[in-house]
C-alpha positions as CSV (number, residue, x, y, z in Angstrom):
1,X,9.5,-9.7,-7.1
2,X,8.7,-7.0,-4.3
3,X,6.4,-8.1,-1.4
4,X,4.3,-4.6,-2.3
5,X,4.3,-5.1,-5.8
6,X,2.9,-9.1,-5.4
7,X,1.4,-8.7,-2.0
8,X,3.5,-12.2,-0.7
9,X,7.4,-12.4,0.0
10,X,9.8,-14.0,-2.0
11,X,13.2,-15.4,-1.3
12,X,15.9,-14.9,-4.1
13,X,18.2,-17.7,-4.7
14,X,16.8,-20.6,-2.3
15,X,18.3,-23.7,-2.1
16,X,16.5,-26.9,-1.9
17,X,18.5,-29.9,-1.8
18,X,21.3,-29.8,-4.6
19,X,19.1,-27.5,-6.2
20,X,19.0,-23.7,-5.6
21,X,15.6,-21.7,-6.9
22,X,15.3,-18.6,-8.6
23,X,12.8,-17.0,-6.5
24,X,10.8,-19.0,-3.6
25,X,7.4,-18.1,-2.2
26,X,6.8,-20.5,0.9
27,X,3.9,-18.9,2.2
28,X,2.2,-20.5,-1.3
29,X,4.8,-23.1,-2.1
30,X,5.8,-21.3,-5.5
31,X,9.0,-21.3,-7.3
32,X,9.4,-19.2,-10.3
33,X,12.2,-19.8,-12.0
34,X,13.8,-17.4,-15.1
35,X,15.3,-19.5,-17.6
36,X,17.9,-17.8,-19.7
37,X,19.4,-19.4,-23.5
38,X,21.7,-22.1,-21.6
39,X,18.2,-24.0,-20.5
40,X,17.6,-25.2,-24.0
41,X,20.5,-27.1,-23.3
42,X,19.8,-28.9,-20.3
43,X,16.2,-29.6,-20.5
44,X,17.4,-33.3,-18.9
45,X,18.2,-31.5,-15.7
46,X,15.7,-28.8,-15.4
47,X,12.5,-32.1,-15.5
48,X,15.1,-33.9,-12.9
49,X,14.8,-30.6,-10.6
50,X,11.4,-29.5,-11.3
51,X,10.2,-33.2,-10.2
52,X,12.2,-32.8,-7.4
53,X,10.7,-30.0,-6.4
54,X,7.2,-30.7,-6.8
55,X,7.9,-34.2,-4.7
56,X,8.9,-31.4,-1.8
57,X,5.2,-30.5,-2.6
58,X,6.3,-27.1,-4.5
59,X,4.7,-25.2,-7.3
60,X,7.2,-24.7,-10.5
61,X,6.7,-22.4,-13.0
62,X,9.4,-21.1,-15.6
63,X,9.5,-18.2,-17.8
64,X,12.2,-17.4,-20.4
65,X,14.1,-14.1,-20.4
66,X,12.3,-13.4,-23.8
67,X,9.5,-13.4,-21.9
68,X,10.7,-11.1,-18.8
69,X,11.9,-8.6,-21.6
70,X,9.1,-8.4,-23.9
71,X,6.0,-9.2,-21.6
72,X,7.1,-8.5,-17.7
73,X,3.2,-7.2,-17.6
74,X,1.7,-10.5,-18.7
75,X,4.6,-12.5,-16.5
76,X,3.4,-10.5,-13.7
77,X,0.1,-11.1,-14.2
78,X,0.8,-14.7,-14.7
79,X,2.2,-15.0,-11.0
80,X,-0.4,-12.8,-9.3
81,X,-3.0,-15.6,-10.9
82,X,-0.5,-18.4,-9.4
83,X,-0.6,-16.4,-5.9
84,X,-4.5,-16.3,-5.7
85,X,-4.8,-19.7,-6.7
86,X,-5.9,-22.7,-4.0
87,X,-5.2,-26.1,-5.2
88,X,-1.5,-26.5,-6.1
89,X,-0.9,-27.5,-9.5
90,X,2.0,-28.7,-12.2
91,X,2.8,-25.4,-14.4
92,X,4.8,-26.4,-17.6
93,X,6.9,-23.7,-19.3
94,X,5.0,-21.0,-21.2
95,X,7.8,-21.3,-24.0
């Protein structure tokens, strides 16, 4: 998540109320988070903190380590698409 690679900076490991995101774009309200195996277990409180987020007016997306590990080019291209866009929008997990 390199500003040269993506062309936009990215905090690691922002917090946001209670919460603390993955990875934080604020220049196009975008939070990426990287769910690992433990989020099939708490689906409950990941749709509690993605609301909460996206009441702060914030872009969620989430992709699975699978997903990071087998397709980084496709996740990649995934959040350059997210970047360029220019009407926020709801992403639900690409699982």
């Amino acid at each position: 998540m390199r500003s040269e690679q993506l062309g936009y900076k990215f905090r690691r490991q922002h917090s946001f109320g209670n919460y603390i995101a993955d990875f934080y774009c604020r220049e196009k309200s975008l939070v990426i988070e990287i769910d690992g195996s433990q989020h099939s277990d708490q689906e409950q409180y990941d749709a509690r903190r993605t609301a909460y987020l996206q009441n702060l007016g914030l872009r969620v997306v989430r992709f699975g380590n699978n997903e990071i590990n087998s397709t980084i080019d496709e996740v990649i291209t995934r959040i350059m698409e997210l970047l360029e866009e220019k009407h926020p929008l709801s992403i639900s997990p690409s699982k």
